[in-house]
C-alpha positions as CSV (number, residue, x, y, z in Angstrom):
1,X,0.0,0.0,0.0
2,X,1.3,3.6,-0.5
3,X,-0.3,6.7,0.4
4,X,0.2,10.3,-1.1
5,X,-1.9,12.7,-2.1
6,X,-2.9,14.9,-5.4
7,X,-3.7,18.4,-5.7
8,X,-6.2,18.8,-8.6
9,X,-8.2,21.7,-9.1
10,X,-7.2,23.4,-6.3
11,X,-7.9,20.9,-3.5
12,X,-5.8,18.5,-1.9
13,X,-7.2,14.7,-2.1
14,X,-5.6,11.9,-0.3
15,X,-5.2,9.0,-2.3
16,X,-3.8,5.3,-1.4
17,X,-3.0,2.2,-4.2
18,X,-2.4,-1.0,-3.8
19,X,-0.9,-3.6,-6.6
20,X,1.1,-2.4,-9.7
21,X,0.7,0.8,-11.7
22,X,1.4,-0.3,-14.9
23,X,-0.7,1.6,-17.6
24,X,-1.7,-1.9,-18.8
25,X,-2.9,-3.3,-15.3
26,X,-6.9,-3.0,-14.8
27,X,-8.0,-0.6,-12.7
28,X,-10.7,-0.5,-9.6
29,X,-10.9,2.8,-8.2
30,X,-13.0,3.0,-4.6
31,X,-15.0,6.0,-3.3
32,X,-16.5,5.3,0.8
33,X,-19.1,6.1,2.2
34,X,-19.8,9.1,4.8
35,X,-17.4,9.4,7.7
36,X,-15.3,7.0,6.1
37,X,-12.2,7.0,4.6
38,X,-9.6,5.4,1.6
39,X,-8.4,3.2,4.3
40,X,-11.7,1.4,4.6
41,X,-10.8,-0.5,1.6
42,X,-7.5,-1.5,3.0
43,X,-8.3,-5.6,3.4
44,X,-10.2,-5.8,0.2
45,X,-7.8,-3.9,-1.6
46,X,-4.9,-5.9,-0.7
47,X,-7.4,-8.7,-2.4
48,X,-8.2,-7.2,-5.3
49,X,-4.7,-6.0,-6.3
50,X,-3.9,-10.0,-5.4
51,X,-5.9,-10.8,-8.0
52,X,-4.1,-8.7,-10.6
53,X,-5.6,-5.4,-10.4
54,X,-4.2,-1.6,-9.8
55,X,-6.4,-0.2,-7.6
56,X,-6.6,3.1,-6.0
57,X,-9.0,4.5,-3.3
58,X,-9.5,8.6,-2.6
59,X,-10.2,10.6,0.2
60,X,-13.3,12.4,-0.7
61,X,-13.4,16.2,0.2
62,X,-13.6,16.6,4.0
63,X,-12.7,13.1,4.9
64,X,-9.5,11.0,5.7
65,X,-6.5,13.4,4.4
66,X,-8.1,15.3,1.6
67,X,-9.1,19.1,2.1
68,X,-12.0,20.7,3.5
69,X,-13.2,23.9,2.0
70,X,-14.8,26.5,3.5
71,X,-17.7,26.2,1.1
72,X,-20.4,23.9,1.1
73,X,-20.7,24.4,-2.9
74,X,-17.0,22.8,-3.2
75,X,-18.3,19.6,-1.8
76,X,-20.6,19.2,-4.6
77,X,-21.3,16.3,-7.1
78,X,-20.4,18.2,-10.0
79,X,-16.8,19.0,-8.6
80,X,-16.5,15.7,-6.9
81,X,-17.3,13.5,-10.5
82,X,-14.2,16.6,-11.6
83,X,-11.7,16.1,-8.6
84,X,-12.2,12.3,-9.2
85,X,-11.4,12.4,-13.1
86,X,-8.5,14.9,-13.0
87,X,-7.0,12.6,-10.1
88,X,-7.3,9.3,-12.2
89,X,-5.6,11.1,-15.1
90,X,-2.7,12.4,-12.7
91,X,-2.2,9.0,-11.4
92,X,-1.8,7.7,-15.3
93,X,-5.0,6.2,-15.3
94,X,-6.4,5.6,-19.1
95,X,-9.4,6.4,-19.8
96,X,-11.8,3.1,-20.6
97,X,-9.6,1.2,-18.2
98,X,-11.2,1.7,-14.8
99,X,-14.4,0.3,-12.8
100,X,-15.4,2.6,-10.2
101,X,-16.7,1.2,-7.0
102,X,-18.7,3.3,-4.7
103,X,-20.3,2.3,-1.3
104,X,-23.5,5.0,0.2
105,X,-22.1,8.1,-0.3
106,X,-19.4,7.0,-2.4
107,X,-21.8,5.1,-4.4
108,X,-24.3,7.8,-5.5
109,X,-21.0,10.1,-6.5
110,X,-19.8,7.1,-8.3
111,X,-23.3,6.6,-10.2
112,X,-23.0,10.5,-11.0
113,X,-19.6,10.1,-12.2
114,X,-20.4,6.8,-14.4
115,X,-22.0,9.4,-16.7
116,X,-18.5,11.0,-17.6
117,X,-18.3,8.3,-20.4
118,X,-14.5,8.0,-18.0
119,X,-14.8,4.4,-16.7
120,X,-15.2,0.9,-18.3
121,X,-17.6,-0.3,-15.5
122,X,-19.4,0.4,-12.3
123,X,-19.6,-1.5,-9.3
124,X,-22.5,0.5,-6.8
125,X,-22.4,-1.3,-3.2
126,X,-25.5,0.3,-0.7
127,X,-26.3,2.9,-3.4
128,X,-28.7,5.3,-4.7
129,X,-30.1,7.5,-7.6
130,X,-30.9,10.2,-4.9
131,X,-34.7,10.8,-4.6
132,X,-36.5,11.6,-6.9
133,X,-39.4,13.8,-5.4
134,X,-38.8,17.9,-4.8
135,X,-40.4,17.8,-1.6
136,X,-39.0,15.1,0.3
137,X,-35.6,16.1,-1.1
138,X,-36.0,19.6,0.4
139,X,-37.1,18.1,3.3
140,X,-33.7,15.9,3.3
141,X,-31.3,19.1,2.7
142,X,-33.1,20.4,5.9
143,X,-32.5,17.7,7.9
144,X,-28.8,17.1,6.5
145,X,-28.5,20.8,7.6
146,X,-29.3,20.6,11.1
147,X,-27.5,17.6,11.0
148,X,-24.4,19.7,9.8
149,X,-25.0,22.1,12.7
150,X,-24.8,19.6,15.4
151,X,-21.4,17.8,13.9
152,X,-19.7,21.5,14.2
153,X,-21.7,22.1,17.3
154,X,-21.0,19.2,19.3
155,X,-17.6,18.2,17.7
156,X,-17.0,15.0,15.9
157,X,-16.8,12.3,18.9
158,X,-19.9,13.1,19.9
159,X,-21.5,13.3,16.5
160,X,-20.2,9.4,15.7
161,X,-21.4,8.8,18.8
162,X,-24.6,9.1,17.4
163,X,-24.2,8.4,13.8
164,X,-23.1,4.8,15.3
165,X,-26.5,4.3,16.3
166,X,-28.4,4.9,13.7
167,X,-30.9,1.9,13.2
168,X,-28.7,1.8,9.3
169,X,-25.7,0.1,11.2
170,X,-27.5,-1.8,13.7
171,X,-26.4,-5.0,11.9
172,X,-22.9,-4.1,12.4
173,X,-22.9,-4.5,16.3
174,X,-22.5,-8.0,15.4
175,X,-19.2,-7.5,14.4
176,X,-15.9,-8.5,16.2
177,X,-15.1,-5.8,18.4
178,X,-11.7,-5.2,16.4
179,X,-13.9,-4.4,13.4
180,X,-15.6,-2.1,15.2
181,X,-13.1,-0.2,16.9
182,X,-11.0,0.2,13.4
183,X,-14.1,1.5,12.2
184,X,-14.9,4.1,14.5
185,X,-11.0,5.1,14.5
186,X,-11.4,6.0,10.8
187,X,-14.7,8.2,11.8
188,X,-13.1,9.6,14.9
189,X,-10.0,10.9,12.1
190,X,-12.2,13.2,10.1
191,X,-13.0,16.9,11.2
192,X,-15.7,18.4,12.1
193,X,-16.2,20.9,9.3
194,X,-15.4,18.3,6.7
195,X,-18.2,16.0,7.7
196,X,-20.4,19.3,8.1
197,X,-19.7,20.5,4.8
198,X,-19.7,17.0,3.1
199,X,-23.5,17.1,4.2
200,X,-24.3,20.0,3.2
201,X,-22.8,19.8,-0.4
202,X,-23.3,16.3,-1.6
203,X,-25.3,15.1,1.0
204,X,-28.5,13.5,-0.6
205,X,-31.2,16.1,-1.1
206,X,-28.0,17.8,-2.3
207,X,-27.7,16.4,-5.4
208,X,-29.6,16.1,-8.4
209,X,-32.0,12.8,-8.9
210,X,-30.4,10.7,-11.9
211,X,-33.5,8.4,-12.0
212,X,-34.4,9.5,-15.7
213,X,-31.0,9.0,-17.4
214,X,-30.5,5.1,-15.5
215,X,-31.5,3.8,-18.7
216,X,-28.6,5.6,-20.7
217,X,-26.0,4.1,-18.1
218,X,-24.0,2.2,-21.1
219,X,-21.1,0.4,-19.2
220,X,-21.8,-3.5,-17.7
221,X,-22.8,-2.5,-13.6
222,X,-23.0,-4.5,-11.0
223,X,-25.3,-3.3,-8.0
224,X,-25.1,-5.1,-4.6
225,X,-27.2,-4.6,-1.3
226,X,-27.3,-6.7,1.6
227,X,-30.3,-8.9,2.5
228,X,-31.0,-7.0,5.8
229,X,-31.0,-3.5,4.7
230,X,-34.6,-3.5,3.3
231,X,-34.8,0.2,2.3
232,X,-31.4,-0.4,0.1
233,X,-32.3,-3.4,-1.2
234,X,-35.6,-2.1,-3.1
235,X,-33.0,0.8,-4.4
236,X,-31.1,-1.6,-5.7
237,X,-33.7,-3.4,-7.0
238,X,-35.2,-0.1,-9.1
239,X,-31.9,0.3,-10.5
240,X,-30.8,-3.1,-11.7
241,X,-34.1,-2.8,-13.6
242,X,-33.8,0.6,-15.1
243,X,-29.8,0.1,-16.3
244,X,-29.3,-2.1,-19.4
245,X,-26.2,-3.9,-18.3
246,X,-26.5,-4.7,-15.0
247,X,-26.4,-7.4,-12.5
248,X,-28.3,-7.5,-9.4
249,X,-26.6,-9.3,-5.8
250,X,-28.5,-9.6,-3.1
251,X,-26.2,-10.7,-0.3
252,X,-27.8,-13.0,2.6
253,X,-27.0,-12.1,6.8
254,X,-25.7,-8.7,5.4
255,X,-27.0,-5.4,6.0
256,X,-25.6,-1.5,4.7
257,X,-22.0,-2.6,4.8
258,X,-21.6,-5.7,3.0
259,X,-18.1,-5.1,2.4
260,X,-17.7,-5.3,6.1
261,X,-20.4,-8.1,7.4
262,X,-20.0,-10.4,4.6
263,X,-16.6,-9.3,3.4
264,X,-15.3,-12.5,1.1
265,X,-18.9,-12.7,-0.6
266,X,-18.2,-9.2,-1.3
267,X,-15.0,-9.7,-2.5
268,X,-15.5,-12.6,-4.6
269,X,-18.3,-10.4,-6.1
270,X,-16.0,-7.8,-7.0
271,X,-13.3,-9.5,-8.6
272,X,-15.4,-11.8,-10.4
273,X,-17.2,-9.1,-12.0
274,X,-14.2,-6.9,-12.9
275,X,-12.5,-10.2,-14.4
276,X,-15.6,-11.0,-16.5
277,X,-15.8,-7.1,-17.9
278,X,-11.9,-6.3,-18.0
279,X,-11.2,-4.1,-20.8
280,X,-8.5,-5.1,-23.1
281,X,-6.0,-2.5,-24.2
């Protein structure tokens, strides 16, 4: 594994790889979710670059090492499909070569991003196409603003405090407690008004709803969601049916985090799917 990080248009993002950078090696590129951090791939990457590939995980904007920007509007999924693209292209990443895997968070950007015409494939773990109706979005980019008020308000310990308990991750209390612990070290690293920010500018009722262009998603996309996560699993279900080239993996005693309650079914998945849909040079 090595770390470093790129500046590309005129942020800082922190970036780690794993496996061989030869121009000619496939390429799996991994965006995580809220609170998290590149190094939540750090077991399945060392995986996945076993199996042959290049891959590369980023620090999106107020997370891990990457910057956070004053302004909400920086955070947005316009710039972050931009900061991701210039990034891959630093790193000597072809274009046509890559999948992108996202997982929540990093899964919608990485469904936004799909649309650059940029990657070869898409791999969408926990994802969605945002929602779709005015109202309840509004009614979501209230509640992710209060939300961002009380991270800067009562600091980031407290706030995972509480994120940690959201009925969403209930499923992961079944965990070992190492798991756990490494997990909650990776939230604890982030600051207060990058997690703030990150809500406000790319949180959900943030950014546009890409349920009308699903069915011009041209690339072969693999969607997974875990059996226990009900809310995520009809999501997932919608899209597989609206995108031509997909595949659908519903994974059993798993629920938002597959990669974490079920990691070597999720592993297998992934390098499975990348092998079956590597693009040849």
């Amino acid at each position: 594994m090595a770390g470093k990080s790129v500046i590309v248009n005129g942020v800082k993002l922190g970036v780690e790889q794993w496996g061989d950078d030869a121009p000619e090696r496939p390429t799996l590129v991994l965006l995580h979710g809220f609170t998290g951090s590149a190094l939540t791939w750090a077991g399945h990457a060392e995986r996945f670059a076993a199996a042959g590939m290049r891959v590369i995980a980023l620090d999106m904007l107020g997370h891990g090492r990457s910057a956070a920007p004053l302004k909400p509007e920086r955070y947005g999924i316009e710039h972050c499909r931009e900061d991701i693209l210039a990034a891959l292209r630093q790193l000597r990443v072809p274009a046509g070569r890559a999948m992108l895997l996202g997982y929540s968070m990093g899964g919608r950007i990485a469904l936004f991003a799909a649309f650059s015409g940029f990657f070869g494939g898409l791999i969408l773990e926990s994802a969605s196409p945002g929602i779709a109706d005015e109202a309840e979005r509004a009614a979501r980019r209230a509640g992710d603003a209060a939300l961002a008020e009380r991270i800067e308000r009562d600091g980031v310990p407290a706030f995972v405090d509480y994120w940690e308990n959201q009925p969403l991750f209930a499923t992961q209390r079944a965990l070992p407690d190492a798991v756990q612990s490494a997990v909650r070290a990776q939230r604890l690293q982030n600051v207060a008004r990058g997690l703030a920010n990150s809500l406000r500018g790319v949180g959900t009722g943030a950014q546009p709803a890409l349920h009308d262009q699903l069915s011009r998603l041209a690339i072969p996309t693999l969607i997974i969601a875990g059996a226990f996560d009900a809310k995520y699993v009809a999501l997932a279900r919608e899209m597989a049916a609206a995108i031509p080239h997909s595949e659908l993996q519903i994974v059993p005693d798993a629920g938002h985090t597959v990669h974490l309650e079920q990691p070597q079914v999720f592993d297998t998945l992934i390098i499975q799917f990348c092998q079956r849909h590597e693009v040849k040079r």
